[in-house]
Backbone bond lengths (Angstrom), bond angles and torsions (degrees), N, CA, C in turn:
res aa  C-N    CA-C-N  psi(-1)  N-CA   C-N-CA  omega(-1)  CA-C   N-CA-C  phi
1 X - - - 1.441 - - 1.520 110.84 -
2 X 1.085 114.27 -37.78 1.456 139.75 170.16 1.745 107.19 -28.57
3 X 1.075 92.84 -103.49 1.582 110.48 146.68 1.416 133.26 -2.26
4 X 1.603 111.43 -53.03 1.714 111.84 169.73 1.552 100.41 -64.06
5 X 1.752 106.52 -43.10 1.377 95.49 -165.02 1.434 131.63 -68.62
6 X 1.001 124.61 13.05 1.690 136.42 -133.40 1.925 94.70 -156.57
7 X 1.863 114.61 -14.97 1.029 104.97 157.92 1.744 100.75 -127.35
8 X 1.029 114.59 18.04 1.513 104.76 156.40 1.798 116.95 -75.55
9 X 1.565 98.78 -40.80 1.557 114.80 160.39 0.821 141.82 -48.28
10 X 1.157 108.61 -51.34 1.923 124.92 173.40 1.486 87.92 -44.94
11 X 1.633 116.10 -68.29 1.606 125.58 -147.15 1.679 105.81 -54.37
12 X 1.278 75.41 -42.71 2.163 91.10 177.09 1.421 105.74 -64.78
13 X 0.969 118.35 -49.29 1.933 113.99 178.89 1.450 125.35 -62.85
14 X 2.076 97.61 -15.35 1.590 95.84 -171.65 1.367 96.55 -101.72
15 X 1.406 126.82 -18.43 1.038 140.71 -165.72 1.792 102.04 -71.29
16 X 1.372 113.19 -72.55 1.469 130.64 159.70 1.461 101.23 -38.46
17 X 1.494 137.40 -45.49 1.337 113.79 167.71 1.402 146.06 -53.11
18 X 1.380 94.38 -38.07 1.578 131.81 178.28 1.808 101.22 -65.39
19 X 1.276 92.90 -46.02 1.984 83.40 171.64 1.157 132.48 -90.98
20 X 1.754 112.74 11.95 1.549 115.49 -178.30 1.736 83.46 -101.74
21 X 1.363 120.76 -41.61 1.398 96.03 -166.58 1.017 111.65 -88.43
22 X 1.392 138.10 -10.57 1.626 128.80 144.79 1.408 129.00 -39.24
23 X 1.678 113.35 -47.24 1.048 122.25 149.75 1.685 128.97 -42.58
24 X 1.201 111.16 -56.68 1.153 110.54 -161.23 1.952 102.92 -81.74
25 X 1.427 97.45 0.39 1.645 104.80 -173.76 1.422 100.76 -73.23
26 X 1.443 107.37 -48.35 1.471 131.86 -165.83 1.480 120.29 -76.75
27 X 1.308 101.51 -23.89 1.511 108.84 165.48 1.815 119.86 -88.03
28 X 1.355 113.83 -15.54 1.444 142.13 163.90 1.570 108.28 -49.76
29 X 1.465 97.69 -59.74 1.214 111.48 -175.20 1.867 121.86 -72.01
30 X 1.087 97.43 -42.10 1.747 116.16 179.08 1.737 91.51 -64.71
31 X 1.254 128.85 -65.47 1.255 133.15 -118.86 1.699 106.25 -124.01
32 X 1.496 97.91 -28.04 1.647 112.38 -171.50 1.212 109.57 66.69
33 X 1.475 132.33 29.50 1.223 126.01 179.16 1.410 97.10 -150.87
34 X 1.518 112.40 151.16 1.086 129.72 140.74 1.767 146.16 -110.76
35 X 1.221 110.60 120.67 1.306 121.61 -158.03 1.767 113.07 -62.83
36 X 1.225 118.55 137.99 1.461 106.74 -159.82 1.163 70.09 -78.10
37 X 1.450 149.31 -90.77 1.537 124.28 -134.22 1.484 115.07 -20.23
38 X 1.336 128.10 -36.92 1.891 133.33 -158.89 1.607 80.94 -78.31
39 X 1.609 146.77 -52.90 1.107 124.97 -165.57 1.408 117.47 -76.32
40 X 1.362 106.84 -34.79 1.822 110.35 173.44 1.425 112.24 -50.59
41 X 1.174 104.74 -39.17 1.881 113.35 -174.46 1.982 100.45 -56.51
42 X 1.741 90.26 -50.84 1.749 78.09 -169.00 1.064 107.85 -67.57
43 X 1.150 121.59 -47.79 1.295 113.98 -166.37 1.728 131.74 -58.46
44 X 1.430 90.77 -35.91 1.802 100.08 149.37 1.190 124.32 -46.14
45 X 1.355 113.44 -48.96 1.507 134.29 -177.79 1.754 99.66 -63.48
46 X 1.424 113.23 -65.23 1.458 91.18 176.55 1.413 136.15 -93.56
47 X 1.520 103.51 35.18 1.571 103.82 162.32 1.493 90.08 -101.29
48 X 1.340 130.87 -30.16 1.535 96.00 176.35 1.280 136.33 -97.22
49 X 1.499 108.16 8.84 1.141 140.79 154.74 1.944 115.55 -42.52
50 X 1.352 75.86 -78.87 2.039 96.58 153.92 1.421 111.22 -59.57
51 X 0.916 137.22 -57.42 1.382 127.86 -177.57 1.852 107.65 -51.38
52 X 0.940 90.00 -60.58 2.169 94.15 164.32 1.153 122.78 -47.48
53 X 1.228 126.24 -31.26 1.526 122.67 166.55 1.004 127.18 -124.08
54 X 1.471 130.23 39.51 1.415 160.86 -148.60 1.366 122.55 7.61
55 X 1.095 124.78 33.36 1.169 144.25 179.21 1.959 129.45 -89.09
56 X 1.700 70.89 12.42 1.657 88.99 -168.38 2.081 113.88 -55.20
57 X 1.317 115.91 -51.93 1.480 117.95 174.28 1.765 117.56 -70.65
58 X 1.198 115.55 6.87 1.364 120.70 176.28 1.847 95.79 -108.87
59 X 0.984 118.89 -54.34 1.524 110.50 -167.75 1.252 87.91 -89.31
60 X 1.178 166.80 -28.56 1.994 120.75 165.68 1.153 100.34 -86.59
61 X 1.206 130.58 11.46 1.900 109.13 150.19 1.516 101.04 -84.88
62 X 1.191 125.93 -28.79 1.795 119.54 167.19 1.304 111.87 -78.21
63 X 1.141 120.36 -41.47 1.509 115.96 174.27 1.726 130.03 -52.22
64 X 1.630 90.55 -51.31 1.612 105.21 161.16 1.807 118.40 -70.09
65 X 0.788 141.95 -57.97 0.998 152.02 165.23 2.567 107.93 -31.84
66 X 1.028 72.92 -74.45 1.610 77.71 152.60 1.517 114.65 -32.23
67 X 1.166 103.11 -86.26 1.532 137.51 -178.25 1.620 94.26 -23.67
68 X 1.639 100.15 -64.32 1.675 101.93 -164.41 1.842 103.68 -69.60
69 X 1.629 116.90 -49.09 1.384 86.29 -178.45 1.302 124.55 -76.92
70 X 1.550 124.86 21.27 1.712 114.78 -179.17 2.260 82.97 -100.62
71 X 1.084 96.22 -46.99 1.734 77.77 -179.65 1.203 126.09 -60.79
72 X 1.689 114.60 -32.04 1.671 100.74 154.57 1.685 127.18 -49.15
73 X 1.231 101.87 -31.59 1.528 114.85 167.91 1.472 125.31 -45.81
74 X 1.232 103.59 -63.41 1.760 130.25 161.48 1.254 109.94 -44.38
75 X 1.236 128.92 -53.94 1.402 143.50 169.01 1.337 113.06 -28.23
76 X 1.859 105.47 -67.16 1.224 94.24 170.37 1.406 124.78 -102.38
77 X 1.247 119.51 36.70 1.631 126.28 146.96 1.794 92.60 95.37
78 X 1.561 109.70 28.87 1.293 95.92 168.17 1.502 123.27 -99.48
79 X 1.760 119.77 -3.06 0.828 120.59 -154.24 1.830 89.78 -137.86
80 X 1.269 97.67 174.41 1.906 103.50 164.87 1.405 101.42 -107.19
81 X 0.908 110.64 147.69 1.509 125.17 161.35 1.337 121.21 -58.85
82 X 1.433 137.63 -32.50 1.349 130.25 157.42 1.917 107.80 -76.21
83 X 0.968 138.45 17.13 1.275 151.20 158.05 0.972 119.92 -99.78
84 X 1.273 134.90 -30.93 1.581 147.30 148.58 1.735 107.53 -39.92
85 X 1.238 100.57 -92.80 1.331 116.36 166.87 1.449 122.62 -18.10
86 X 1.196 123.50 -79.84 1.729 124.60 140.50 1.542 127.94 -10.83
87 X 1.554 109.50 -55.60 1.179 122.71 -178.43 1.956 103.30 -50.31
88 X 1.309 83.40 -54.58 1.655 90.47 -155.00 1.530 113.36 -79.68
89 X 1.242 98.65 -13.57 1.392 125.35 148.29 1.304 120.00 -29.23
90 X 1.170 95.80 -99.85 1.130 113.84 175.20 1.623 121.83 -57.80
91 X 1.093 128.85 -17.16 1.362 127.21 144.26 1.553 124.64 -31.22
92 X 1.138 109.40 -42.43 1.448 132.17 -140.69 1.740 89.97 -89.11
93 X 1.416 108.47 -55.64 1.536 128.92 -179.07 1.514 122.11 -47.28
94 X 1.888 103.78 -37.12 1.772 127.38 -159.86 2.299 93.91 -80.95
95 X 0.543 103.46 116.08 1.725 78.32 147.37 1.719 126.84 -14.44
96 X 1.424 107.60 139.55 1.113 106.66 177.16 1.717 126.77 -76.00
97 X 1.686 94.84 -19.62 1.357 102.74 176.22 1.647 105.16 -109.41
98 X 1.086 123.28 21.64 1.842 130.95 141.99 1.391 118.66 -105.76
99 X 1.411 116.21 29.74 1.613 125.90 -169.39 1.536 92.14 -83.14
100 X 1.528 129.78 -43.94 1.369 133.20 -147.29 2.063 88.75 -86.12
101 X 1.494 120.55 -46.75 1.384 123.93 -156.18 1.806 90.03 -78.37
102 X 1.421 102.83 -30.90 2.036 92.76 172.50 1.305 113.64 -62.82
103 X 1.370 112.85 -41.31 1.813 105.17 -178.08 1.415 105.78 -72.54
104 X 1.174 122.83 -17.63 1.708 120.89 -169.24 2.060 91.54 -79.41
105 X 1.012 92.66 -81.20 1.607 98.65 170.36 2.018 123.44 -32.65
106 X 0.904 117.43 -28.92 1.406 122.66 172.68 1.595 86.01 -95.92
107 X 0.761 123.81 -39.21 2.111 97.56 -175.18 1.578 98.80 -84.75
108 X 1.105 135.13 -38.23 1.530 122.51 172.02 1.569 100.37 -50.25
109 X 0.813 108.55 -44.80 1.884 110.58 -160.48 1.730 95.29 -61.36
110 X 1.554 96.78 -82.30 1.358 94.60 172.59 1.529 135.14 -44.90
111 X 1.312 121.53 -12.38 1.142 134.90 166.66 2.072 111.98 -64.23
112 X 1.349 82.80 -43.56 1.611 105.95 -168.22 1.635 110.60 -80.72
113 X 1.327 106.75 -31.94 1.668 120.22 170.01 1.535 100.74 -78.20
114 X 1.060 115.32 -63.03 1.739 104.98 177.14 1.649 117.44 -28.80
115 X 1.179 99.57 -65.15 1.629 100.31 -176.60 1.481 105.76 -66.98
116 X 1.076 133.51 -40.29 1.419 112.34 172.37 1.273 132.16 -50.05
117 X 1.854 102.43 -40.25 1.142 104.11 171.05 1.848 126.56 -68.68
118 X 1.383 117.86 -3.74 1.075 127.78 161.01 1.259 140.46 -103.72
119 X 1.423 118.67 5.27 1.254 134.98 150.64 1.816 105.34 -81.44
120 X 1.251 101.38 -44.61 1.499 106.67 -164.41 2.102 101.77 -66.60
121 X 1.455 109.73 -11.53 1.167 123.83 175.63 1.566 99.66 -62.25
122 X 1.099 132.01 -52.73 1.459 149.09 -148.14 1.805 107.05 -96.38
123 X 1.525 114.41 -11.00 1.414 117.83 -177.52 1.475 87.85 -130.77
124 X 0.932 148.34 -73.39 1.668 141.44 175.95 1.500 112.51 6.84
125 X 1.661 125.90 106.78 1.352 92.62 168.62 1.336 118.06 -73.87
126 X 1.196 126.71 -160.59 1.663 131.82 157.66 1.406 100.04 -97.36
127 X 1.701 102.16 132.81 1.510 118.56 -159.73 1.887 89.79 -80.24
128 X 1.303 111.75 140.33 1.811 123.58 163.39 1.609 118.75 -58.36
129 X 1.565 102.94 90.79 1.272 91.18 163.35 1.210 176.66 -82.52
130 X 1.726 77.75 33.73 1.700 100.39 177.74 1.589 92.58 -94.94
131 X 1.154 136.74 -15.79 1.532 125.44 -158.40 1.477 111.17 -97.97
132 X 1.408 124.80 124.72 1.160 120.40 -156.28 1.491 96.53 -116.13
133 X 1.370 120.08 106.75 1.809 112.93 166.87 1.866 110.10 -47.53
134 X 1.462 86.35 151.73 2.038 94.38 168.39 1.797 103.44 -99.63
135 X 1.040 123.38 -41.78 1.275 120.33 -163.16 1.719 113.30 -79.03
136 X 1.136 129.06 -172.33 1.225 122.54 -178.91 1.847 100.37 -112.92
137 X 1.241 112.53 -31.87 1.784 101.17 163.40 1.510 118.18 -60.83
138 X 1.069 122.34 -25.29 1.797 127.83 -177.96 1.734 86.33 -94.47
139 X 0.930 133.61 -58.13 1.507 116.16 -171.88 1.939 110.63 -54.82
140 X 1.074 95.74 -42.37 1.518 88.28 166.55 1.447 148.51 -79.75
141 X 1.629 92.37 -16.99 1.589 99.18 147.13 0.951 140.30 -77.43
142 X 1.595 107.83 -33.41 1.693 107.24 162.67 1.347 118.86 -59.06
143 X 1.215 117.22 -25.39 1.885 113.29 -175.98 1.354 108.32 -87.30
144 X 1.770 124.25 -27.88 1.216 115.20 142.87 1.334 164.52 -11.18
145 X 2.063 87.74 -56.24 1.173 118.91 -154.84 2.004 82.39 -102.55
146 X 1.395 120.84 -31.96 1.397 114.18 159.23 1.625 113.77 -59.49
147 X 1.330 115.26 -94.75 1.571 96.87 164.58 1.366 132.29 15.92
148 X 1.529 93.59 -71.87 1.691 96.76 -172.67 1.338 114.86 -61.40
149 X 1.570 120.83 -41.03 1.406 142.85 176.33 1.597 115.03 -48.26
150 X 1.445 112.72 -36.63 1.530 129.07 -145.94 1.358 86.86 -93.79
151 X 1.477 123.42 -42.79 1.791 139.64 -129.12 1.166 114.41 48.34
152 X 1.333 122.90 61.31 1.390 138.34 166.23 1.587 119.43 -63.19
153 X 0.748 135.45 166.12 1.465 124.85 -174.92 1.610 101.73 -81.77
154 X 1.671 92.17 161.67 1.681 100.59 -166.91 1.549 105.80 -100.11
155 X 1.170 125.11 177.94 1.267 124.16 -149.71 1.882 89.49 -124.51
156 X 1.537 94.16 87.84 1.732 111.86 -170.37 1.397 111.12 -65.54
157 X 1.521 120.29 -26.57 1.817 129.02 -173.41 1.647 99.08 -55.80
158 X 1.550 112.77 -29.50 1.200 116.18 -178.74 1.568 119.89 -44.82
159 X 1.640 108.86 -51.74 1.063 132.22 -145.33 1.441 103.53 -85.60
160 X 1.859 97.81 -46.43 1.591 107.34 159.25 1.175 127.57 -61.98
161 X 1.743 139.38 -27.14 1.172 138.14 147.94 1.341 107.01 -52.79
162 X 1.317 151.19 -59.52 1.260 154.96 169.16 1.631 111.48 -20.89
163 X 1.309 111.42 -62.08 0.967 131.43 -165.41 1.948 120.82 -82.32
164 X 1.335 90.63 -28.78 1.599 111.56 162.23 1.731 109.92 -76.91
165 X 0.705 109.01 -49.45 1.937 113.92 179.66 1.660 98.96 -62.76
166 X 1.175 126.13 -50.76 1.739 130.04 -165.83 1.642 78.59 -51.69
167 X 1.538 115.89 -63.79 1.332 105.13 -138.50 1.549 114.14 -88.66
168 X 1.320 95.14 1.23 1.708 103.34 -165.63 2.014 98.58 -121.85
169 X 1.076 116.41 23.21 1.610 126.85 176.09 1.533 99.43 -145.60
């Protein structure tokens, strides 16, 4: 009985994971930011995640470890700081021995979003700026569709949601 209960949890913790970093993908994208509350959540989420399948002293040595080389990253201005946070996050959430195939998978992704976003530089028109969207999906494509125009930075939570779902589905 033990047992169901402890994988009814897991499912619930990965499940609840899967919708903070969707969330926090989507707010990446709208906003270019991510809110530390969305990383505190995972990361709560995957210490007890780890704590449920006892894996707790292996994943925050992956989690931390993560953590430190995406903030060396940040450091030198390759990363955002709410992408950091996320990152290591979401470390924390994956298995400790799918820590190495999450970073492979978030750099394919982001590898794969980069270039889109630079082709999409070259077909993008430039949005009219007299025309003002009402909704908040048209307001965010138009600031997008600037972004994309500008080469604004890309919206990396994506890549880490990307890369969290491969390894956690």
């Amino acid at each position: 009985m033990l047992h169901d209960w402890s994988s009814l949890l897991s499912s619930s913790l990965i499940l609840l994971s899967i919708v903070v970093l969707l969330a926090a993908s989507l707010h990446d994208i709208i906003a270019r930011t991510v809110p530390n509350w969305m990383a505190l959540a995972l990361a709560v989420l995957g210490l007890a995640l780890r704590s449920v399948d006892g894996t707790l002293p292996g994943g925050m040595l992956a989690g931390t470890s993560v953590f430190v080389a995406a903030a060396i990253a940040w450091r030198r201005g390759w990363m955002g700081g709410g992408d950091v946070k996320l990152l290591g996050a979401a470390a924390l959430v994956v298995p400790p021995s799918g820590v190495v195939n999450f970073i492979i998978a978030v750099s394919l992704t982001g590898s794969v979003l980069a270039l889109l976003y630079l082709l999409a530089r070259r077909l993008v028109p430039t949005p009219n700026a007299a025309a003002r969207p009402r909704t908040l999906p048209a307001r965010a494509l138009r600031a997008e569709c600037w972004r994309i125009r500008r080469g604004g930075p890309l919206p990396y939570a994506c890549a880490i949601a990307a890369g969290g779902l491969f390894i956690l589905l």
